[in-house]
VMD Tcl script that draws the C-alpha trace (Angstrom):
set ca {
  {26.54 -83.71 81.86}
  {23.25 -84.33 83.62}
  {20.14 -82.20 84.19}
  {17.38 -80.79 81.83}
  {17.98 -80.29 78.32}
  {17.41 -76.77 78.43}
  {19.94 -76.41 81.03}
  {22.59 -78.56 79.00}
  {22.39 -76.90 75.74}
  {22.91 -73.21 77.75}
  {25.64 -74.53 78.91}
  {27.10 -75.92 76.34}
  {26.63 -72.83 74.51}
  {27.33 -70.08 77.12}
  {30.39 -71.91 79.36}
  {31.47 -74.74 77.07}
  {31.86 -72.81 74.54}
  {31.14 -75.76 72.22}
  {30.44 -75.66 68.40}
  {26.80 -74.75 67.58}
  {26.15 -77.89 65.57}
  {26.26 -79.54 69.16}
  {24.08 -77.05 71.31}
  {21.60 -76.62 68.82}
  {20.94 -80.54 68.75}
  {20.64 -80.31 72.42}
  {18.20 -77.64 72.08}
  {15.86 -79.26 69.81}
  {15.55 -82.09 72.83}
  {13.86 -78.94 74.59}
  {10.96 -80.54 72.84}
  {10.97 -83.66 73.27}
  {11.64 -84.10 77.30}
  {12.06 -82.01 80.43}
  {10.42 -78.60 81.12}
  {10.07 -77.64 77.77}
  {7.98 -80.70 76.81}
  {6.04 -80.66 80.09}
  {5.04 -76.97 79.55}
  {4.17 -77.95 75.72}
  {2.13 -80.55 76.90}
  {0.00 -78.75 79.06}
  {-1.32 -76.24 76.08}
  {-4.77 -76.12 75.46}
  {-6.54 -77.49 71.99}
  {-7.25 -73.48 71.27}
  {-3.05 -72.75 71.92}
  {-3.51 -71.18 74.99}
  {-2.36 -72.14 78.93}
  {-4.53 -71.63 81.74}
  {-7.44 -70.90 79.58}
  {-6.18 -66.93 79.74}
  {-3.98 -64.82 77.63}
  {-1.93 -62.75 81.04}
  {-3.65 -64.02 83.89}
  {-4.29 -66.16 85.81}
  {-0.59 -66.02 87.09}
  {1.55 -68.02 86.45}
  {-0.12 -70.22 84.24}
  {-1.24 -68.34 81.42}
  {-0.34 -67.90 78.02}
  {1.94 -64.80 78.51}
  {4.15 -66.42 81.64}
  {4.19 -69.83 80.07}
  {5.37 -68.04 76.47}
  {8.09 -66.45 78.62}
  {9.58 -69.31 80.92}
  {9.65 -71.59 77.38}
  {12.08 -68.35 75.65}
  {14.37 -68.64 78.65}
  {14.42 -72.96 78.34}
  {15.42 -71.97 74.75}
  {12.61 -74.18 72.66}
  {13.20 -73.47 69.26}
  {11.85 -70.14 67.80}
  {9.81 -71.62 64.81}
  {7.52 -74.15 66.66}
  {4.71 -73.99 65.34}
  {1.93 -74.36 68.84}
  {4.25 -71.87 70.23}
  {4.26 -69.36 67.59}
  {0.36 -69.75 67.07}
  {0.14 -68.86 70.91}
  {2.40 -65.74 70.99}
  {0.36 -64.37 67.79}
  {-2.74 -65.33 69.90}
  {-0.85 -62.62 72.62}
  {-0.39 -60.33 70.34}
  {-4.32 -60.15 68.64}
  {-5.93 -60.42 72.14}
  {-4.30 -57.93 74.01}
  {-3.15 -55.34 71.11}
  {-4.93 -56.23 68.01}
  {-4.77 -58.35 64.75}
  {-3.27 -55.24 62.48}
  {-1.81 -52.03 63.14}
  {-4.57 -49.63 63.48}
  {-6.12 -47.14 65.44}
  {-7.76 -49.87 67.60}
  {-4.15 -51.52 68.07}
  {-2.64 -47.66 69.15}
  {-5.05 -47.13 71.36}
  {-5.08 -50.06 73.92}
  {-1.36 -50.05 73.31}
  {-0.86 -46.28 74.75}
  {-3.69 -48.38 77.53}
  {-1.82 -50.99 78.52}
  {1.20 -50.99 81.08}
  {5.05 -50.61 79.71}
  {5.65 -54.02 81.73}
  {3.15 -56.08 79.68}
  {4.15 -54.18 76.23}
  {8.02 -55.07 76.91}
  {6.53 -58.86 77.44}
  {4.57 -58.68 74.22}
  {7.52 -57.24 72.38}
  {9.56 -60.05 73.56}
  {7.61 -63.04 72.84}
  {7.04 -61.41 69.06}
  {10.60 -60.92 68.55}
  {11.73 -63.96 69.75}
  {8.92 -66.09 67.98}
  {9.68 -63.98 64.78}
  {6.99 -62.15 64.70}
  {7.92 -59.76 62.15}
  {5.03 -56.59 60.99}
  {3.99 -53.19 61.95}
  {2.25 -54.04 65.05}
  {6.41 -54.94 66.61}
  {7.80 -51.44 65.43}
  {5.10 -49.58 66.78}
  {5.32 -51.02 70.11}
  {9.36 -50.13 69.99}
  {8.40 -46.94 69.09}
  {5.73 -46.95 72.35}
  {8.47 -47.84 74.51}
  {11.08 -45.20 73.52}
  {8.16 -42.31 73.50}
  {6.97 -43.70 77.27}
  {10.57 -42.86 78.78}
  {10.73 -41.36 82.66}
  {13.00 -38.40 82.44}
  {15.44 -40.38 84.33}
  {15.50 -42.62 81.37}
  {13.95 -45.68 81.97}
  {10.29 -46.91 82.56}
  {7.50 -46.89 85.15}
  {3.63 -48.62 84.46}
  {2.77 -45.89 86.37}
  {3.81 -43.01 84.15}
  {0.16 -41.64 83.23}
  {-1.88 -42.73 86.94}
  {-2.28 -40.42 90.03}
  {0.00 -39.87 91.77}
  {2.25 -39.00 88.92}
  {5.40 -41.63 89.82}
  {8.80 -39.07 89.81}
  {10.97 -42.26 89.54}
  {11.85 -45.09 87.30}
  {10.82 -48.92 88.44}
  {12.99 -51.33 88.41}
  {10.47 -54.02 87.55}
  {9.02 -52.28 84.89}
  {12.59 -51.10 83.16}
  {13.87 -54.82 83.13}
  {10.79 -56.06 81.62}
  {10.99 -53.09 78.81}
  {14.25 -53.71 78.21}
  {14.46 -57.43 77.69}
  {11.54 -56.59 75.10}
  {13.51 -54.33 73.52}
  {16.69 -56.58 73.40}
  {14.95 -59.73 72.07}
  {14.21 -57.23 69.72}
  {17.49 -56.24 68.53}
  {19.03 -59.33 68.91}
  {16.23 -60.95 66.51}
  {15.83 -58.14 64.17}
  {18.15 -57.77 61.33}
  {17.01 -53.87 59.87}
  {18.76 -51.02 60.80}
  {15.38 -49.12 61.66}
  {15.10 -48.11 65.33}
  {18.27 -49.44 66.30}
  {20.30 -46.70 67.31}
  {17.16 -45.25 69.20}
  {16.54 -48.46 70.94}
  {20.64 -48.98 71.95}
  {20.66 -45.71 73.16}
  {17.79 -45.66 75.28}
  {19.11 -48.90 76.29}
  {22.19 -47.61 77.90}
  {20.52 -44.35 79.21}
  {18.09 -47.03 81.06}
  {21.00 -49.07 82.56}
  {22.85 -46.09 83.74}
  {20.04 -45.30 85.65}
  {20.35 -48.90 87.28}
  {23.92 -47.91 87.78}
  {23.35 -45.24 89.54}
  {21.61 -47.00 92.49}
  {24.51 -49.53 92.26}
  {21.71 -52.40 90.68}
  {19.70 -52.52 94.07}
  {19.72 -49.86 96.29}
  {18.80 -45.94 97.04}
  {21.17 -43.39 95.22}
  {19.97 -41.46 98.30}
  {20.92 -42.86 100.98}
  {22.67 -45.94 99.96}
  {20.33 -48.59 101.79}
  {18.94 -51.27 100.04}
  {15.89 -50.76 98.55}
  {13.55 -53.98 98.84}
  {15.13 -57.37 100.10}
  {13.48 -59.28 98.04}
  {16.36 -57.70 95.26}
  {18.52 -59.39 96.86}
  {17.15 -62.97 96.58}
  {17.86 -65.55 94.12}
  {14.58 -65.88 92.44}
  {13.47 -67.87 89.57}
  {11.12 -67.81 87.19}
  {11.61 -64.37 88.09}
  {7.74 -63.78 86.33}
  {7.47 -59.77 86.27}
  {10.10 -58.90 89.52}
  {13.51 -57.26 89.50}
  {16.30 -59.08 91.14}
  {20.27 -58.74 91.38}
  {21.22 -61.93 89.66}
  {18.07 -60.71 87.06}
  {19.65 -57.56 86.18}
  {23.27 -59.10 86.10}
  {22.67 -61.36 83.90}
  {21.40 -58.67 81.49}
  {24.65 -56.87 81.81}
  {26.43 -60.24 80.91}
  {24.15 -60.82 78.07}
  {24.88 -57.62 76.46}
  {28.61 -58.20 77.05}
  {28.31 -54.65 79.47}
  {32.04 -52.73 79.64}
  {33.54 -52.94 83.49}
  {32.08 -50.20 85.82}
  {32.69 -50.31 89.33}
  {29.48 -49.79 90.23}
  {28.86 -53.34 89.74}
  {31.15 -54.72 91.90}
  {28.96 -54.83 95.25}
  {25.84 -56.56 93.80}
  {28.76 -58.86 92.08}
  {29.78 -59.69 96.10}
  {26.79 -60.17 96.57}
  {25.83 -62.61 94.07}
  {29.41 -64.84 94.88}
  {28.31 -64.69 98.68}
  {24.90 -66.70 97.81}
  {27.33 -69.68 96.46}
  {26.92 -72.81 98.40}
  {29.48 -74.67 99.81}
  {28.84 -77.48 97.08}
  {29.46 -74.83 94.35}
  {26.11 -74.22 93.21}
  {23.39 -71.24 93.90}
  {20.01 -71.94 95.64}
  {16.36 -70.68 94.56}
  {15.98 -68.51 97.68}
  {11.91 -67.08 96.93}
  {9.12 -67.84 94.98}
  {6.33 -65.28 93.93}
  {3.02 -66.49 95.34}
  {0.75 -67.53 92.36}
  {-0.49 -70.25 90.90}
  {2.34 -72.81 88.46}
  {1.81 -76.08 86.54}
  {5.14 -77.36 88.12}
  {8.12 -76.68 90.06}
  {11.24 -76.82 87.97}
  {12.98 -76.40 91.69}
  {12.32 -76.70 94.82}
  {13.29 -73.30 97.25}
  {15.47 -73.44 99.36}
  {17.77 -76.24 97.12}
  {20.91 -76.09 94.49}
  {18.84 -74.76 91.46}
  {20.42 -75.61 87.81}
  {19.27 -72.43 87.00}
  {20.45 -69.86 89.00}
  {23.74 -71.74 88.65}
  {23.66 -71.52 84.91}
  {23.07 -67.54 84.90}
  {25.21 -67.05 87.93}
  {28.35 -68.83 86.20}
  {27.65 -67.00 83.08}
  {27.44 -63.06 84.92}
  {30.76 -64.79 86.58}
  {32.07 -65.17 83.24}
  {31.35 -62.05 81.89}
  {33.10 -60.40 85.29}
  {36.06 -62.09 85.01}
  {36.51 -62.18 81.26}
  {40.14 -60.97 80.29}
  {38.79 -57.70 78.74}
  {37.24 -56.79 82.37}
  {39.76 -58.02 84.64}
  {42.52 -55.81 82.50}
  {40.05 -52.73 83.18}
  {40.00 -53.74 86.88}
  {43.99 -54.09 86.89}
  {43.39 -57.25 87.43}
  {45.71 -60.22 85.76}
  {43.39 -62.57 83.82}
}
mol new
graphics top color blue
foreach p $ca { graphics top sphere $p radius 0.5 }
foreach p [lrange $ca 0 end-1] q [lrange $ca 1 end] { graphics top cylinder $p $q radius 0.2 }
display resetview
C-alpha cells in the first residue's frame, strides 16, 4: 500500500479493518514524513503558521490545526497542542470569564465550531470547551441548525449549510473525545435535529423547489477549509454510522457518478486563498477524496443499510 502515511493508516483503520496496534503505528509516521511532517515543519518558533491565529487563509494557525486533525497526527503532540491552546487564548480568552463570554457570544458559530474542534481533539479539557457547547446549542436557527448570521441585519430566516457543518464537526469531536455524560444528550439531540434539516433539502438542494442550490455542492473539494460539499456532509453521516433514509440516496448517485474510470475520485475545485502546499493537484485521482468516498460507500452498503433498503448484502 502506497501513498501518504496519513492516507495509509485511514485506511487501514476505516476499510481494512486491521487491528489498531497496526494503524496506530502507521499513524505515528504522520510525524515523521508526508503532509503531516511538511505542515509541522513549517510552524513558526512562537507555534503559530502564517504568523496569524485565523487568517491569512489558508495558512494560518486555525486551517493548518484543522487539515493536521483530518491527516490524523497524534492528539498529544506537544507543538500542536501548544498551538491550538494558542487558538483558544487569542481568539476567546485564557480562562472562562466575562471577557471569554463576551467575544464568544462576538464571534461567528463557524469559527466557535472550529475552536471547539481543535480543543476537543487536542484534549483540551476546562470550562472555556463546555461553555462554547453550551454557545452552540443556545445559538440554534429555529429550523435547528446554525447560521453566522443569526444576530446581523438582515435577520437570516434560514440555516447555512457552511456554518451547520462546521458547528457540528465541533460538536462531534467533542463527543467523540469527551468521556462525561454532561451535555451529551443536548448536544446528540441537537445533532440530529441539525441533520434532519440537511435531510430535508436532500444534502444539497432547495426543499422548495427541488433545484440545486450552489454547484459548487456538488464538487469534490478538498481541504474543504470552511465550505459545505456533498461528499463533506456524507462523510459525516458515515462517520456517525447515520440509519438508512432515502433521502440520501440522490447525493449518494451523485457521489458514485464522480468515480473515474480508474476507480478513484478526482479533486474537482479549490477555494482561492493562499496554501503552503498542494497535497493534490485539481483536476487528478486524489487519495483523499477516494479515502472518504470509499468509506460513505461503506457505510451505504453496510449489511444493516442494504437490509433497510431491501437490498441483499
Amino acid at each position: 500500500m502506497q501513498g501518504d502515511p496519513a492516507i495509509r493508516w485511514q485506511t487501514m483503520c476505516d476499510l481494512l479493518d486491521l487491528p489498531e496496534a497496526d494503524w496506530q503505528a502507521e499513524r505515528r509516521l504522520t510525524l515523521q514524513a508526508g503532509w503531516g511532517k511538511r505542515y509541522l515543519d513549517l510552524q513558526a518558533l512562537d507555534g503559530t503558521w502564517g504568523g496569524g491565529i485565523y487568517s491569512p487563509k489558508w495558512i494560518s494557525t486555525t486551517y493548518t490545526l484543522l487539515t493536521l486533525c483530518a491527516i490524523g497526527i497524534p492528539r498529544d503532540h506537544p507543538p500542536a497542542v501548544k498551538a491550538a491552546e494558542l487558538v483558544l487564548e487569542r481568539e476567546l480568552g485564557a480562562d472562562c470569564d466575562e471577557k471569554f463570554q463576551r467575544k464568544l457570544a462576538e464571534l461567528d458559530r463557524c469559527i466557535v465550531g472550529m475552536n471547539l474542534q481543535l480543543a476537543a481533539y487536542f484534549e483540551i479539557r476546562d470550562q472555556r470547551t463546555d461553555a462554547m457547547v453550551e454557545n452552540l446549542l443556545e445559538e440554534r436557527m429555529p429550523d435547528g441548525a446554525w447560521n453566522c448570521r443569526r444576530h446581523r441585519q438582515p435577520r437570516p430566516q434560514h440555516s447555512s449549510f457552511h456554518t451547520t457543518f462546521n458547528v457540528l464537526e465541533g460538536l462531534r469531536e467533542w463527543l467523540e473525545s469527551t468521556p462525561e455524560p454532561g451535555l451529551r444528550d443536548s448536544v446528540l439531540e441537537a445533532e440530529k435535529q441539525a441533520l434532519e434539516f440537511v435531510l430535508q433539502h436532500r444534502l444539497y438542494k432547495s426543499d422548495k423547489t427541488g433545484e440545486i442550490i450552489h454547484h459548487n455542492f456538488t464538487l469534490l473539494s478538498y481541504p474543504h477549509r470552511w465550505y459545505f460539499n456533498v461528499l463533506r456532509v456524507l462523510f459525516y453521516f458515515a462517520r456517525v454510522s447515520a440509519p438508512y433514509d432515502e433521502r440520501l440516496g440522490e447525493a449518494v448517485e451523485l457521489l458514485k457518478s464522480r468515480r473515474r474510470s480508474d476507480g478513484t475520485w478526482p479533486v474537482q475545485h479549490k477555494y482561492p486563498g493562499r496554501s503552503f502546499f498542494d497535497m493534490e493537484k485539481v483536476g487528478g485521482p486524489s487519495r483523499w477524496n477516494t479515502l472518504r468516498a470509499l468509506r460513505v460507500l461503506k457505510w451505504w452498503e453496510s449489511p444493516e443499510n442494504s437490509a433497510t433498503r431491501g437490498l441483499t448484502p
